[in-house]
C-alpha positions as CSV (number, residue, x, y, z in Angstrom):
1,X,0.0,0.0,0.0
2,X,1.0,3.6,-0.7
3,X,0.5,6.8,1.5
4,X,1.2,10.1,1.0
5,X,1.7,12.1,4.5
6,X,1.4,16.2,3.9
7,X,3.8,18.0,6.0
8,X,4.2,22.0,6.5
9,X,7.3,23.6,5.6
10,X,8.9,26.9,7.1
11,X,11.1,27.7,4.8
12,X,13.4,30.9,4.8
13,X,12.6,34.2,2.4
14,X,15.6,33.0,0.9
15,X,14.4,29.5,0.0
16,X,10.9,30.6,-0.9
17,X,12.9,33.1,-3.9
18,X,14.3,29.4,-4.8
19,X,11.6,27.4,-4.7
20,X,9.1,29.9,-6.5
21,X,12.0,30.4,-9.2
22,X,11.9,26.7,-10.0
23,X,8.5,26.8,-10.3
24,X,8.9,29.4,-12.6
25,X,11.3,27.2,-14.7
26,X,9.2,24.3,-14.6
27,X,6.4,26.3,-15.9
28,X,8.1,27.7,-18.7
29,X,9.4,23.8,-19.5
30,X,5.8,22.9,-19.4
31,X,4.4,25.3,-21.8
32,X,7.7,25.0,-23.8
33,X,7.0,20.6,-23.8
34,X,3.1,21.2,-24.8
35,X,4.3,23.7,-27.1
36,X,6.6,21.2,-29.1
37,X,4.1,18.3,-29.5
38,X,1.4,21.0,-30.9
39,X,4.1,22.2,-33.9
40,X,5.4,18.7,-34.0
41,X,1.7,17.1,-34.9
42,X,0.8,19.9,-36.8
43,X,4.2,19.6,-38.9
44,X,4.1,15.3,-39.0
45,X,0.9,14.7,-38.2
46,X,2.5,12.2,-35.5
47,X,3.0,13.1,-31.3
48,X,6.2,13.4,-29.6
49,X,6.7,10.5,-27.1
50,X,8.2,11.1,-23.9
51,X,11.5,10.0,-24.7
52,X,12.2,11.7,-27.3
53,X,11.0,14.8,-25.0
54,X,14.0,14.0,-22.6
55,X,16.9,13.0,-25.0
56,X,15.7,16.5,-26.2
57,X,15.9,18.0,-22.9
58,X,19.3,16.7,-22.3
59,X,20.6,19.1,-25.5
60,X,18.5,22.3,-24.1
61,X,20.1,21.8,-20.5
62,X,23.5,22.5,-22.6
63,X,22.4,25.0,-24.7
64,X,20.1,27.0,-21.5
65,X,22.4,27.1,-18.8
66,X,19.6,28.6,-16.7
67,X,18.3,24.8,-16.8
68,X,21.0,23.5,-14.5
69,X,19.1,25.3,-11.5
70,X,16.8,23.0,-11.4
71,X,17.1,19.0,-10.1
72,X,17.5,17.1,-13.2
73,X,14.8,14.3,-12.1
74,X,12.5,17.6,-11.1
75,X,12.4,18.8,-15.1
76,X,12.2,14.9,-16.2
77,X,8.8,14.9,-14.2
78,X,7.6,18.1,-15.9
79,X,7.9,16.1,-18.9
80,X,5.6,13.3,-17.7
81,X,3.5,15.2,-16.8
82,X,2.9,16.6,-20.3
83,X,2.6,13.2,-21.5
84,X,0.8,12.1,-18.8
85,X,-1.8,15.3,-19.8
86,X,-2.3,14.3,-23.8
87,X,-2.8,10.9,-22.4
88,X,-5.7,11.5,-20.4
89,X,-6.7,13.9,-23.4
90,X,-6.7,11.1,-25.8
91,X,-8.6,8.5,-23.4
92,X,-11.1,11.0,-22.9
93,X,-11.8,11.7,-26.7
94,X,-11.8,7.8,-26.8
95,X,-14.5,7.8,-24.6
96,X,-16.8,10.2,-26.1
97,X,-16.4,12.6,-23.2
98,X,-18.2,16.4,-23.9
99,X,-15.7,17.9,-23.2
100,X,-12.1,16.1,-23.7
101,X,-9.7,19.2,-22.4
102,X,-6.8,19.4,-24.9
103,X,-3.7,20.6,-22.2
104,X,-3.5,24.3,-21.9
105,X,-0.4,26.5,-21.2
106,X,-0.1,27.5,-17.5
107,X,0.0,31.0,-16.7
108,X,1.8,32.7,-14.6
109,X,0.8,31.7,-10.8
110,X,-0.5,28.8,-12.7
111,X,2.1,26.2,-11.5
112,X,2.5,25.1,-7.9
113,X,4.0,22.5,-7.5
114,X,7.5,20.2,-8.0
115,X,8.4,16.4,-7.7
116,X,11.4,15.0,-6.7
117,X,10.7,11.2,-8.4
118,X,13.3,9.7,-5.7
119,X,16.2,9.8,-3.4
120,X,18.9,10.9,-3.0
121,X,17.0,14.2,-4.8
122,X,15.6,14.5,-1.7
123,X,15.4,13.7,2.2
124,X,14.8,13.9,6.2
125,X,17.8,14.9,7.3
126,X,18.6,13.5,11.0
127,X,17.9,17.2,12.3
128,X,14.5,17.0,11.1
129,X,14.5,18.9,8.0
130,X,13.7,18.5,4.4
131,X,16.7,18.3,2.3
132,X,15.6,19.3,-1.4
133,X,18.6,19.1,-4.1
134,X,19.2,22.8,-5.7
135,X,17.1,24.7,-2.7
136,X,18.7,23.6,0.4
137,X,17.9,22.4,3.7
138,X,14.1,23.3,4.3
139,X,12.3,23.5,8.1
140,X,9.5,21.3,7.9
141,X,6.6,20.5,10.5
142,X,6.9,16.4,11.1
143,X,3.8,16.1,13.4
144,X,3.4,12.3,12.5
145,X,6.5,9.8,11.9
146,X,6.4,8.4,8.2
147,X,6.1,4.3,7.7
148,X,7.3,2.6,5.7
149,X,10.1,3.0,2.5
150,X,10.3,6.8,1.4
151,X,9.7,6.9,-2.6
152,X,8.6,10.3,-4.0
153,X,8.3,14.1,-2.4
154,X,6.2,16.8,-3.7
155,X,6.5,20.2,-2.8
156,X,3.1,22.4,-3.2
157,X,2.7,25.9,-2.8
158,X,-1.2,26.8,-1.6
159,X,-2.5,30.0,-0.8
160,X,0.9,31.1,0.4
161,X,2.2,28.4,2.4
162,X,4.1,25.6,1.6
163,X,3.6,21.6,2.0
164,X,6.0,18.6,1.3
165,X,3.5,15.8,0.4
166,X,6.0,12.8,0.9
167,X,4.6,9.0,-0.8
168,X,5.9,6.5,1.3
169,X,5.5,2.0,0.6
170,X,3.7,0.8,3.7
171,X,3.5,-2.9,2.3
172,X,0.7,-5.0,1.6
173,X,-2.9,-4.5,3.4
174,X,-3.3,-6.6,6.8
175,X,-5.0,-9.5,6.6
176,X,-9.4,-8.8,6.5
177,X,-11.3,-9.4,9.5
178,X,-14.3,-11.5,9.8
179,X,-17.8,-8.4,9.2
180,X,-19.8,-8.5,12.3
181,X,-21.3,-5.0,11.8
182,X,-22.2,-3.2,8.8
183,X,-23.9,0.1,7.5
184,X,-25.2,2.0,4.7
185,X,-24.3,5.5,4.6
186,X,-26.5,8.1,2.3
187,X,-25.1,10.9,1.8
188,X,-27.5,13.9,1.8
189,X,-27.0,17.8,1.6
190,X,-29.1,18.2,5.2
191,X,-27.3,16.0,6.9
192,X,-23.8,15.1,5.8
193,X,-24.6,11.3,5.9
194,X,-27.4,8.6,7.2
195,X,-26.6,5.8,8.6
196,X,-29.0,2.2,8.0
197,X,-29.1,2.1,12.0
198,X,-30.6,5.6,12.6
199,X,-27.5,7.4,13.3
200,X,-27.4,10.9,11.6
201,X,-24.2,12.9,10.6
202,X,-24.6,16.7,10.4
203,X,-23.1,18.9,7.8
204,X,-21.2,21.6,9.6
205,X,-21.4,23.2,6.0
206,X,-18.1,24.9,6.4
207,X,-18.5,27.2,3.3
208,X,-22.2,29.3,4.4
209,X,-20.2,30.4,7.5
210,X,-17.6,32.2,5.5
211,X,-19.9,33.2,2.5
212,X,-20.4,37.1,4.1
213,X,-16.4,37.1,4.3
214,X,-15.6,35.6,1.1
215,X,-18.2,37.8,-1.1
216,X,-16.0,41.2,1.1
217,X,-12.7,40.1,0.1
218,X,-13.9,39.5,-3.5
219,X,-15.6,42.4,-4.0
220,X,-12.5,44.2,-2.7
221,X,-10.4,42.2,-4.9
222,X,-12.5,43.3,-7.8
223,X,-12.1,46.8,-7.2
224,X,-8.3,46.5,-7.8
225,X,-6.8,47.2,-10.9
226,X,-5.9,44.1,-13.0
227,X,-1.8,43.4,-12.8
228,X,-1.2,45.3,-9.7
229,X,0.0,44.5,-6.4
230,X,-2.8,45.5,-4.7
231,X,-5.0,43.1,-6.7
232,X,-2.6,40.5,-6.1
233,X,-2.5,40.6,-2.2
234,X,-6.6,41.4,-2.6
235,X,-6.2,37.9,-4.1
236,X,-4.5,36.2,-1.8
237,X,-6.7,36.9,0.6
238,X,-9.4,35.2,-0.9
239,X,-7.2,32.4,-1.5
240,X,-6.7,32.1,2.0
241,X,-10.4,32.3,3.0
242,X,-10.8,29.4,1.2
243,X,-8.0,27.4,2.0
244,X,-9.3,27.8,5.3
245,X,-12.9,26.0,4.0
246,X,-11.0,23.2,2.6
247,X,-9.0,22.7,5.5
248,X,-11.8,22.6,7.9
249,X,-14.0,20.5,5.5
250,X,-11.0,18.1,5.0
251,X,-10.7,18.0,8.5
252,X,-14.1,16.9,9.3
253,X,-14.4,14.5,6.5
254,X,-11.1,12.5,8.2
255,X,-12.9,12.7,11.7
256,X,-16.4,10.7,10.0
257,X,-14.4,8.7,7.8
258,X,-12.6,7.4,11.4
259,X,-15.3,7.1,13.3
260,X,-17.1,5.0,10.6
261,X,-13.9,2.3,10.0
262,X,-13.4,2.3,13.8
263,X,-17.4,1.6,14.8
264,X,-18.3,-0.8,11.4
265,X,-16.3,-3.3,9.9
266,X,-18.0,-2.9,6.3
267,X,-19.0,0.8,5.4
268,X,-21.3,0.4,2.0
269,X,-21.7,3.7,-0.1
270,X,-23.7,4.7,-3.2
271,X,-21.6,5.0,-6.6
272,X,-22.7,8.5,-7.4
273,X,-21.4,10.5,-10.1
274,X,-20.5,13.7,-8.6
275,X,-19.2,15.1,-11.3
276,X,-22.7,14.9,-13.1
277,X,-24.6,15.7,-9.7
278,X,-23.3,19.5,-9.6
279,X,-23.9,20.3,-13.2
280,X,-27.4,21.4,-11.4
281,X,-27.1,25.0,-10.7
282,X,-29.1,25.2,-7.6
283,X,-27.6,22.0,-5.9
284,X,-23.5,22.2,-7.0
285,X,-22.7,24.7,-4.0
286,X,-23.9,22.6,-1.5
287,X,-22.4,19.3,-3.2
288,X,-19.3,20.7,-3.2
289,X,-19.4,22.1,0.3
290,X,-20.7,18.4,2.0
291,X,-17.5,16.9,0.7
292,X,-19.2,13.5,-0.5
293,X,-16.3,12.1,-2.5
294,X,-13.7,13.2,-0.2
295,X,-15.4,11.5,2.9
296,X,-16.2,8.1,0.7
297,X,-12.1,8.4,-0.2
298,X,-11.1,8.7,3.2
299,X,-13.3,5.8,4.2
300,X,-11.8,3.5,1.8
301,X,-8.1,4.2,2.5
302,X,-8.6,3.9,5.9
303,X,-10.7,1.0,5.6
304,X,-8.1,-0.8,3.9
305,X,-5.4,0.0,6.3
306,X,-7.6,-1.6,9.2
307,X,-8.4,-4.9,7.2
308,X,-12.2,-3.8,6.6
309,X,-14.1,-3.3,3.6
310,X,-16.3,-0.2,2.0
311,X,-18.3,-0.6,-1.2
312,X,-19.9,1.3,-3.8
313,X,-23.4,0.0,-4.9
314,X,-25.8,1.5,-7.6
315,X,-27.7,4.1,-6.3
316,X,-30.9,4.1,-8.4
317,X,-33.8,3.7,-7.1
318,X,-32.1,4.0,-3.3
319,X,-34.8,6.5,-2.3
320,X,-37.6,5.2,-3.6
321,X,-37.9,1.5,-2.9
322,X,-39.5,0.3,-0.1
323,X,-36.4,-1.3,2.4
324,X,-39.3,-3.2,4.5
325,X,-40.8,-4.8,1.1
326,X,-38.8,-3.7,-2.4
327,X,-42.1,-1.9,-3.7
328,X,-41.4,1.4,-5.3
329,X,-43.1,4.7,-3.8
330,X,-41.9,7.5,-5.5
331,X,-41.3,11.1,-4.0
332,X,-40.8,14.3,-4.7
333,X,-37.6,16.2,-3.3
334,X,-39.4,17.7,-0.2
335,X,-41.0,14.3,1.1
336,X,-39.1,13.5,4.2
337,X,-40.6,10.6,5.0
338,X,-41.1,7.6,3.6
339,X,-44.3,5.9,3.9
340,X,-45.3,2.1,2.0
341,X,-48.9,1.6,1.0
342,X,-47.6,-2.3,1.1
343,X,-46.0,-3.4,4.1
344,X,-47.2,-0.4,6.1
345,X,-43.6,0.8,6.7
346,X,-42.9,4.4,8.2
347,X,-39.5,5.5,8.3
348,X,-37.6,8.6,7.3
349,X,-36.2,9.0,3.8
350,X,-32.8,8.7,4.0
351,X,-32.8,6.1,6.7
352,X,-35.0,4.1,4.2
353,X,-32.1,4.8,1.7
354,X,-29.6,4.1,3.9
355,X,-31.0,0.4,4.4
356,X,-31.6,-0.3,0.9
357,X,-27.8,0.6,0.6
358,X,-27.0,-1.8,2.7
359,X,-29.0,-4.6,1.7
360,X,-27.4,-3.9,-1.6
361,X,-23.9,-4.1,0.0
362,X,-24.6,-7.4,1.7
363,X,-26.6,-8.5,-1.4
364,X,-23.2,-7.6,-3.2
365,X,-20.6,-9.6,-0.8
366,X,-23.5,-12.6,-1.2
367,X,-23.4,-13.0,2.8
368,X,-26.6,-11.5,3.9
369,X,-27.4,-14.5,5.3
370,X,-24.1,-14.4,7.4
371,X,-24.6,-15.0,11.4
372,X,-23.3,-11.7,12.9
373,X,-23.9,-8.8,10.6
374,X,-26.2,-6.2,12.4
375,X,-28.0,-5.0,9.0
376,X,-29.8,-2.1,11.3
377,X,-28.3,-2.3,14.7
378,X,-30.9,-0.5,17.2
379,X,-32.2,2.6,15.9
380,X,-32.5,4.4,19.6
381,X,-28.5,4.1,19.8
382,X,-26.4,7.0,20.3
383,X,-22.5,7.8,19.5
384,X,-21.2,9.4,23.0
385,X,-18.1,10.3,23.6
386,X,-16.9,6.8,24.7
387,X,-17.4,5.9,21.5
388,X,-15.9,9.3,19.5
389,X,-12.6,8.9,22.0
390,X,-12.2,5.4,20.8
391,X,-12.3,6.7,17.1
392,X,-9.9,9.4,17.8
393,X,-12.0,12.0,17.3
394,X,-12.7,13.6,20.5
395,X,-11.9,17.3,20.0
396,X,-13.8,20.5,19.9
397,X,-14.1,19.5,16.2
398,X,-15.4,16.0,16.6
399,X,-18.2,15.3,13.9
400,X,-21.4,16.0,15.3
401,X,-23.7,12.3,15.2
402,X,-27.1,12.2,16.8
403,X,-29.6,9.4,16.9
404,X,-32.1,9.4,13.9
């Protein structure tokens, strides 16, 4: 298994000159890479390969001495990821996609971030700091220790701070243990998620309490003039407003997704297409803001590293089915409650969902017969804090779970 731990860094003003001067180079060898292929197909009618890319950038290193400021292995990854951008341009025309996105040229400010593809390019130096070739020795925040075998390092820059995202070989997943609980989980813009035994998962909805800030800092930013410094701090403010949103909506979405692998053994989700979900105008904000992907992500990783399982099960037809009887009983967007004219069944709506997810799980894993899954559990339980402190999660941020 693979992990990627993010770490802060401190650098000095010094190395930050360096690091966002390399950037700069690596943009302009990005643009100058997609630049190339375009003329070449347009010349030959045939693509440049990535090989050919770096035996080519092996010349421009001696003929642009600037080059040479840069880590060799650092421009060689610039390269893939051209190639690795007309790739996933060309599977997407071969699937028929709307929109296949032919690469673009990145702008200035458009380029934030540098890989280091292995050792000895980089390391942890025995003081504790980030050794990057080219830049120097960088202070970095370790708050967790690393397992496992070091392979790659990524250095990001993000709303004016800087992050070491280090990808680390763990070894293979532990050995999965016997499912004694389960649970559906439908996600819903009210709540952030439902759970089959009643349970209920609140969105903090992290972006509506920052909306009246955000729309001041962006109407400030708009009353800048374009290209100046002023609209470029007014801009980083903004930037930072919402960094702040993400961090706080990450940070919830790792507090559920912990307390669902440490309470259930298999965590069943719907397969939704998100991406099709927020082309609706009036729902994309608060898709977006609940995180669903994100939480059904951390879930799995998380999952996997405990020996436990999460699935993705079609989602149509979730809602409306009965989960007491299978019958169908459709309803419109602001029915909360789900009510069967067959089996007599009175239960709310995304409960009801939740179950059917489940069943669909189970149904999936063909053990829904198996002695010891708790399809429902007891509807009148509770999460206290015995239960948050055991999923590591008791903080003044712990995820907010009542009974349904």
């Amino acid at each position: 298994m693979k992990r990627t731990y993010k770490f802060r860094l401190h650098p000095t003003g010094k190395q930050v000159r360096a690091l966002e001067r390399t950037l700069n180079l690596c943009r302009i060898l990005y643009n100058c890479a997609l630049l190339d292929r375009r003329e070449h197909h347009r010349k030959t009618g045939q693509g440049l390969t990535y090989n050919r890319q770096a035996a080519q950038l092996v010349r421009d290193k001696e003929a642009h001495l600037i080059l040479v400021e840069v880590h060799s292995q650092v421009l060689q990854d610039v390269l893939r990821r051209v190639d690795r951008a007309f790739d996933n341009f060309f599977r997407r025309l071969s699937t028929g996609a709307r929109k296949p996105g032919y690469p673009r040229f990145k702008g200035e400010g458009r380029y934030d971030s540098i890989t280091y593809p292995q050792q000895p390019g980089f390391r942890i130096t025995a003081e504790g700091r980030l050794y990057l070739s080219k830049i120097g020795h960088i202070k970095i925040k370790l708050h967790r220790p690393i397992q496992g075998e070091i392979k790659t390092c990524t250095v990001r820059r993000q709303a004016g701070k800087w992050y070491a995202c280090i990808a680390a070989e763990i070894g293979g997943a532990p050995p999965a243990i016997p499912i004694r609980s389960a649970v559906g989980v439908d996600r819903n813009i009210i709540n952030l998620a439902t759970l089959s035994d009643g349970r209920v998962i609140e969105n903090p909805r992290q972006l509506r309490g920052m909306e009246k800030r955000l729309a001041l800092f962006q109407r400030r930013a708009s009353r800048k003039k374009p290209g100046s410094r002023n609209r470029k701090k007014a801009n980083a403010r903004v930037a930072r407003q919402h960094a702040k949103v993400a961090d706080k909506r990450r940070g919830h979405a790792h507090k559920v997704s912990r307390f669902l692998v440490d309470t259930y053994d298999l965590i069943v989700f719907e397969d939704l297409l998100i991406p099709n979900m927020v082309r609706n105008g009036h729902l994309a904000k608060h898709i977006h803001d609940a995180g669903w992907g994100m939480l059904a992500r951390f879930a799995s990783y998380k999952a996997e590293e405990a020996g436990k399982a999460v699935l993705r099960v079609e989602p149509r037809g979730t809602t409306s089915d009965c989960s007491g009887c299978g019958k169908s009983v459709p309803k419109q967007l602001g029915d909360r409650l789900h009510r069967c004219p067959a089996c007599g069944l009175e239960v709310d709506r995304d409960v009801n969902a939740a179950r059917n997810i489940l069943t669909r799980g189970l149904r999936l894993l063909n053990t829904a017969g198996t002695a010891g899954i708790h399809a429902w559990g007891d509807p009148a339980s509770t999460v206290g804090d015995a239960s948050l402190r055991q999923a590591g999660s008791l903080n003044q941020e712990a995820p907010s779970v009542r009974a349904g």
